[in-house]
C-alpha positions as semicolon CSV with decimal commas, in nm:
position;residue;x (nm);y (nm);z (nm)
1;X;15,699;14,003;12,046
2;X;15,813;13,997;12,374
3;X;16,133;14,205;12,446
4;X;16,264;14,155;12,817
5;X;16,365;14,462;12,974
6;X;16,611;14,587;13,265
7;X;16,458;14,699;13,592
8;X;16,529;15,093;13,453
9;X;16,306;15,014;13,152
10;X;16,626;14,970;12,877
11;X;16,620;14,713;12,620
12;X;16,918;14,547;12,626
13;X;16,902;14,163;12,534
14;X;17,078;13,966;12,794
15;X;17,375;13,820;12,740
16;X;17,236;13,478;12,673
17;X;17,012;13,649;12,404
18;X;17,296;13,830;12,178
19;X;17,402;13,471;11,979
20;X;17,167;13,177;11,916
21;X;17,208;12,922;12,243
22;X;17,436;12,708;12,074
23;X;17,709;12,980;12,092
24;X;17,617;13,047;12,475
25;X;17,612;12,720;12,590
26;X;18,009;12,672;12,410
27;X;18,137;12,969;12,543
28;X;18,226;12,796;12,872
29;X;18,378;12,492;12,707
30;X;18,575;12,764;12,511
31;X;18,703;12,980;12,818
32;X;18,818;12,651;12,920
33;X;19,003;12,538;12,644
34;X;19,197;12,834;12,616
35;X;19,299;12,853;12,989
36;X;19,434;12,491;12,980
37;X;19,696;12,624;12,748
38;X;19,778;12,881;12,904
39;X;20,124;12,887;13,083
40;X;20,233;13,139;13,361
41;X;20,544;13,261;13,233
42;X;20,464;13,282;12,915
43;X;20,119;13,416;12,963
44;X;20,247;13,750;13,101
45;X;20,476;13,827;12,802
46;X;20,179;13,749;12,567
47;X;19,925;14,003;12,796
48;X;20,158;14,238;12,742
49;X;20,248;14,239;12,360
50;X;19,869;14,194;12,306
51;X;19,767;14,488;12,491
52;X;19,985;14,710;12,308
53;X;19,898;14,581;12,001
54;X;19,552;14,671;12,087
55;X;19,612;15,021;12,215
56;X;19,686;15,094;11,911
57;X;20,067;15,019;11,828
58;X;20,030;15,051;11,456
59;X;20,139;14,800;11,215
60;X;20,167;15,054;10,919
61;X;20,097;15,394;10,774
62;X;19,866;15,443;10,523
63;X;19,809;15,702;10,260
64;X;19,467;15,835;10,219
65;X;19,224;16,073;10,132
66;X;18,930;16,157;10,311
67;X;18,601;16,109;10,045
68;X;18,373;16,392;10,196
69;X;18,086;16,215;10,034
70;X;18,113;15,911;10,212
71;X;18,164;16,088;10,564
72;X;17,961;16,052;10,833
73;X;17,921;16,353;11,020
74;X;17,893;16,145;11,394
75;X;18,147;16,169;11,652
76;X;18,409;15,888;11,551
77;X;18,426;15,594;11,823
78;X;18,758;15,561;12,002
79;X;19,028;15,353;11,837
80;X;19,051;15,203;12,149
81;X;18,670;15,086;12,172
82;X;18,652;14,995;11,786
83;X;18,973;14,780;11,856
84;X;18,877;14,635;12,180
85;X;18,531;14,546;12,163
86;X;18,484;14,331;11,895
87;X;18,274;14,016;11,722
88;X;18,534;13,796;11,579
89;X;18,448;13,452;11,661
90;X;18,697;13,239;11,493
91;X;18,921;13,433;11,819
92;X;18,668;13,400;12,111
93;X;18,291;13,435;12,199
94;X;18,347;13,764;12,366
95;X;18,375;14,090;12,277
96;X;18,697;14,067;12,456
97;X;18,841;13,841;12,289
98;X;18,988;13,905;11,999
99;X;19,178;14,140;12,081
100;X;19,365;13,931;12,334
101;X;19,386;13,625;12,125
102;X;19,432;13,747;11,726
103;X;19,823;13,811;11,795
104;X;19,842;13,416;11,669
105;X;19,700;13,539;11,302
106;X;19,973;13,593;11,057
107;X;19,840;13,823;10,739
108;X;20,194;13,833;10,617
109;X;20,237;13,689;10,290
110;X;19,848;13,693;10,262
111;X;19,685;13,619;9,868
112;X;19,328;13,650;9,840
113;X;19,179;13,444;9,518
114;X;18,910;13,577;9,295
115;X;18,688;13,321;9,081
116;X;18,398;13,167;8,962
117;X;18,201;13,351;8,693
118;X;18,476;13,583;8,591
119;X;18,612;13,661;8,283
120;X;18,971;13,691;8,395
121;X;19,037;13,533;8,736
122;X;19,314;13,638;8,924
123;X;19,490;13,563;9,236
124;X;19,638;13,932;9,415
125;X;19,835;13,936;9,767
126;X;19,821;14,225;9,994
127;X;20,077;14,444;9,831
128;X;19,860;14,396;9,528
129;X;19,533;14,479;9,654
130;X;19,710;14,799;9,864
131;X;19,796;14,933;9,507
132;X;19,478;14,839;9,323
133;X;19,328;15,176;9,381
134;X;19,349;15,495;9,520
135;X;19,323;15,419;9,912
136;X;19,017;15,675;10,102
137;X;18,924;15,748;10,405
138;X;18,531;15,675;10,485
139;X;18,393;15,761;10,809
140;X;18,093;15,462;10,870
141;X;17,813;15,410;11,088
142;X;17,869;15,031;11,174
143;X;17,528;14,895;11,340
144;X;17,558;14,543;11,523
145;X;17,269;14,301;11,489
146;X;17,319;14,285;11,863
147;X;17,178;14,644;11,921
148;X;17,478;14,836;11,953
149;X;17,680;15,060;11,686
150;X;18,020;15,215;11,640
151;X;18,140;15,535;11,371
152;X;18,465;15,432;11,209
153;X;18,708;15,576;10,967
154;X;18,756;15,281;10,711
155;X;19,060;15,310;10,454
156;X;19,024;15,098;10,122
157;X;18,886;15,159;9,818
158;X;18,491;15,050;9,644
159;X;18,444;14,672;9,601
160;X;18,335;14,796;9,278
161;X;18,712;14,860;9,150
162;X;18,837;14,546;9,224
163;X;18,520;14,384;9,077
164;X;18,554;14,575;8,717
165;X;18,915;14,411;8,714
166;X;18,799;14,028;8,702
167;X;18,495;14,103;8,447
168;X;18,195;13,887;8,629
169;X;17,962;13,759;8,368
170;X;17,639;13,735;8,299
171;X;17,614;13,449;8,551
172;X;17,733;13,616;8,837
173;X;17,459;13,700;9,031
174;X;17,622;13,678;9,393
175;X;17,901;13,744;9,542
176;X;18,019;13,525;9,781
177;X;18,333;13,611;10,047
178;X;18,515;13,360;10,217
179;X;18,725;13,410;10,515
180;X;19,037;13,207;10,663
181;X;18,941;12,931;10,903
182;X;19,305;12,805;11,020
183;X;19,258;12,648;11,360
184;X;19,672;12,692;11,428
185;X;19,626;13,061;11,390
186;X;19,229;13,082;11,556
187;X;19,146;12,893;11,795
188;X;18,789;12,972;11,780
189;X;18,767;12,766;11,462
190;X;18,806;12,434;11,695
191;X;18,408;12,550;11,781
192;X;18,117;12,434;11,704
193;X;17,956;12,753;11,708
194;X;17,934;12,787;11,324
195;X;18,041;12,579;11,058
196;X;18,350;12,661;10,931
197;X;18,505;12,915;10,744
198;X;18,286;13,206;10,801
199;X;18,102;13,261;10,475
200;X;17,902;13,565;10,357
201;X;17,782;13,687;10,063
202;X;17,593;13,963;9,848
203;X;17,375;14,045;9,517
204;X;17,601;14,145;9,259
205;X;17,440;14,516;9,256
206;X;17,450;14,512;9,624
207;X;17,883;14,427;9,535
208;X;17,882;14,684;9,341
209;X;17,751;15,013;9,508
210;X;17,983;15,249;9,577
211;X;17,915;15,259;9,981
212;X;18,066;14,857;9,968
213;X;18,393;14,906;10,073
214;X;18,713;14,659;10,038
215;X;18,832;14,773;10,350
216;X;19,230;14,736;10,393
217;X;19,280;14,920;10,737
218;X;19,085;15,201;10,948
219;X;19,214;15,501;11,149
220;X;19,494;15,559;10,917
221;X;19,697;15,264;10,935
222;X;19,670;14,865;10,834
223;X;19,372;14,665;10,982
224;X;19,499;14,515;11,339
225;X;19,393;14,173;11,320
226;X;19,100;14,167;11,576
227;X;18,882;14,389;11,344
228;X;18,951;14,179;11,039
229;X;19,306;14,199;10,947
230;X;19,454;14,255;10,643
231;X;19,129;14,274;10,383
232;X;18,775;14,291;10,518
233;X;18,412;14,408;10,344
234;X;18,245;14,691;10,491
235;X;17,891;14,693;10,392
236;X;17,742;15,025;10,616
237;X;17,326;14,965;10,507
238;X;17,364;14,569;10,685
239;X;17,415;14,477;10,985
240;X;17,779;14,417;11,093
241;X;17,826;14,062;11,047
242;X;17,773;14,066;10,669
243;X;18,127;14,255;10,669
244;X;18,348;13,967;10,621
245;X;18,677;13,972;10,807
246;X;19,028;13,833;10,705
247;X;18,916;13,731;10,331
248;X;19,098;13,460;10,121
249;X;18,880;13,408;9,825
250;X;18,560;13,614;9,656
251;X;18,389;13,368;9,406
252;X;18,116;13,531;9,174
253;X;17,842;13,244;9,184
254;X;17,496;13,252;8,979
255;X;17,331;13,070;9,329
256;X;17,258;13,265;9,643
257;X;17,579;13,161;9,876
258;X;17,493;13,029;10,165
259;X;17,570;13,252;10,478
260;X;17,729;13,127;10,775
261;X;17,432;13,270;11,056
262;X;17,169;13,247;10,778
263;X;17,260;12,843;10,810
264;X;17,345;12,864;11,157
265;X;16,976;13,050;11,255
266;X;16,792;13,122;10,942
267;X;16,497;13,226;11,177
268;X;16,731;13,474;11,328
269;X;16,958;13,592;11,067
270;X;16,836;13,661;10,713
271;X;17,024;13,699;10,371
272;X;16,993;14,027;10,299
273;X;17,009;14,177;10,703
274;X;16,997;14,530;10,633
275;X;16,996;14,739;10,905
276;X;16,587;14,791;10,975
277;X;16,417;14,903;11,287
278;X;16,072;14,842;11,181
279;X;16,249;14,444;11,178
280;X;16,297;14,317;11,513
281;X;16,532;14,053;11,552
282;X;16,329;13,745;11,723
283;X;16,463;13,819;12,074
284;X;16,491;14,202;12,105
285;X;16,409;14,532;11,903
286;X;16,610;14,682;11,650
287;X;16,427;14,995;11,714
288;X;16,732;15,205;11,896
289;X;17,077;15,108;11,962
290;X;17,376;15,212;12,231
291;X;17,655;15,383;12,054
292;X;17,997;15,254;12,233
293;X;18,229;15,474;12,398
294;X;17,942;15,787;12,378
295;X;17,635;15,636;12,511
296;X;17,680;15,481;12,851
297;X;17,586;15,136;12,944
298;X;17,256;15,263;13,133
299;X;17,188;15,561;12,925
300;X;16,867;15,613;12,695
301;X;16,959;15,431;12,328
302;X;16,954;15,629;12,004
303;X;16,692;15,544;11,738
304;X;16,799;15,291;11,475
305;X;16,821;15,478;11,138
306;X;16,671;15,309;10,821
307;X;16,980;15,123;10,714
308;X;17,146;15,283;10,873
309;X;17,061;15,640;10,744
310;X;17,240;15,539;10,376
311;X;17,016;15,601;10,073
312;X;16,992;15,271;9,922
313;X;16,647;15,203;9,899
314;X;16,651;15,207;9,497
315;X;16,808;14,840;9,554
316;X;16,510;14,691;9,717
317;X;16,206;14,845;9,550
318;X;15,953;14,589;9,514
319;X;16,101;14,379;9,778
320;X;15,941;14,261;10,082
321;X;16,187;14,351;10,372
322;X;16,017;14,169;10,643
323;X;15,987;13,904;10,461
324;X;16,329;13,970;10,273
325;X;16,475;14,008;10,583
C-alpha cells in the first residue's frame, strides 16, 4: 500500500485522507451553514461561555476511586487537549468543533432505554445510572483510527454491571448503542456525512469484559458535552470511534448491528476495529501514532501497541483479524 509521506519522512495522512471523501467534500458546505447563522452580537457572548466551558469549567464533582488495575501508567493528556480536540461529528467536521458548538446539547433530564433480548428491560435517567455502581477512576490509552492517541482518566463503572441488571438472553448476541441525533441541539446531524443517529455496536463478550467501560465523566467531574456528554462507551482495545458518545438506548440484538462507518465505508472501517498495527487502514499505516499534547506535530510517532497494549487476545482466538478487521 501506498502511504504518502511529508517532505521530513512522517506519516501523517493528509487532511483529505482522515474521513472517507464524502465527509471532506461537506465540510465546506458545513462551515458555511454554521456561519450564516451566526450573528455578531450574539456570537461574542456564545465564544465566550463556550470557551470556558471548554477550559474546563466543571459541570459537577464526582466521587471516585482510582482502580489501580485498570491504570495506565502513561503521562495523562491535558484536560485541555482531551476537551478541545475532539471527533464528534453530529457538532462539526473538525476537531475544533465540538467544543465550540456542543453548548446547544442539553443532557439534563437525559433517560437512556435498555431493550431487546432482555429479561427485564428498563428505562434509567442519569441520576439512575450515576448510582448504579460504584463510580472508578480508569486511566485509558484512547487510539484514533486517524493515527493519533490520547491517555485519559475515565470515571464510570464496567458495562458489565449495568448489563447483569437487564438479564440478556440467550439471544443476545450483540450489543448495539445508539446515540442522540437531535438536529435542534446538533447541527451536524443536518449532514450527510453519515446516516443518522450514530450507531455502534459490540459482541456480547466483547460488552461484557471488564476493560468496557460505561463512562459517565473523565478527570473527576461529569462528561462536558464535546467528549460525549452525559453517558458514553469506552472500549480501550478499538479504535476510538466504536466508543459511542451521548447514548439514548442499548438494545441486546441476536444480529450483528449495523455500524454507522462500517455502512458508511465498510472497506475502510470494519466491525470489530481493534486497535492493530499489523492492519493498515486503506490510506495510511496504523503502525505508530502521535500522542497529543506530548508528541509534537513534526516529531517521530510512537509505535502502535497491539490493541492497544490491553490483553484481550483470548476474545479473538481463531479469528482472522485482517480479515476480521
Amino acid at each position: 500500500m501506498l502511504i504518502k509521506r511529508r517532505p521530513n519522512g512522517i506519516d501523517l495522512p493528509l487532511s483529505s485522507e482522515i474521513t472517507p471523501q464524502a465527509v471532506y467534500e461537506s465540510r465546506r458546505r458545513f462551515i458555511a451553514q454554521m456561519a450564516v447563522g451566526a450573528v455578531a452580537g450574539g456570537a461574542l457572548w456564545e465564544m465566550a461561555n463556550r470557551e470556558a466551558f471548554a477550559a474546563g469549567a466543571p459541570a459537577q464533582k464526582l466521587a471516585s476511586k482510582l482502580n489501580p488495575a485498570y491504570a495506565a501508567l502513561d503521562k495523562q493528556t491535558p484536560f485541555k487537549d482531551a476537551s478541545t480536540y475532539n471527533n464528534f461529528y453530529e457538532f462539526g467536521l473538525d476537531k475544533s468543533d465540538p467544543a465550540q458548538n456542543a453548548h446547544t446539547l442539553k443532557t439534563r433530564p437525559w433517560t437512556v432505554t435498555i431493550e431487546g433480548e432482555v429479561k427485564k428491560p428498563m428505562t434509567l435517567d442519569i441520576d439512575a445510572l450515576l448510582k448504579l455502581a460504584p463510580l472508578e477512576e480508569r486511566v485509558y490509552r484512547l487510539r484514533c483510527v486517524e493515527g493519533w492517541s490520547m491517555v485519559i482518566p475515565w470515571v464510570g463503572y464496567s458495562l458489565s454491571e449495568l448489563i447483569k441488571k437487564v438479564e440478556p438472553t440467550g439471544n443476545a448476541k450483540y450489543v448495539e448503542f445508539v446515540t442522540l441525533a437531535d438536529k435542534a441541539q446538533m447541527p451536524g446531524v443536518g449532514s450527510r456525512v453519515l446516516n443518522w443517529p450514530y450507531v455502534e455496536g459490540l459482541r456480547i463478550d466483547e460488552a461484557n469484559h471488564p476493560l468496557t467501560l460505561l463512562t459517565l465523566g473523565m478527570y473527576g467531574q461529569t462528561l462536558p458535552n464535546q467528549n460525549g456528554a452525559p453517558v458514553r462507551l469506552v472500549v480501550p482495545w478499538k479504535y476510538g470511534f466504536k466508543s459511542a458518545k451521548s447514548i439514548v438506548r442499548i438494545r441486546f440484538v441476536k444480529d450483528q448491528p449495523r455500524t454507522a462507518w462500517n455502512v458508511s465505508a465498510p472497506s475502510e472501517y470494519g466491525f470489530y476495529s481493534n486497535v492493530n498495527p499489523e492492519v493498515d487502514h486503506p490510506r495510511w499505516s496504523q503502525a505508530s501514532e502521535r500522542r497529543i499534547g506530548e508528541d509534537g506535530f513534526f516529531q517521530k510517532k510512537r509505535k502502535t501497541l497491539m490493541f492497544n497494549g490491553y490483553d484481550v487476545g483470548s476474545l479473538y482466538s481463531g479469528l482472522d483479524l485482517k480479515k476480521n478487521f
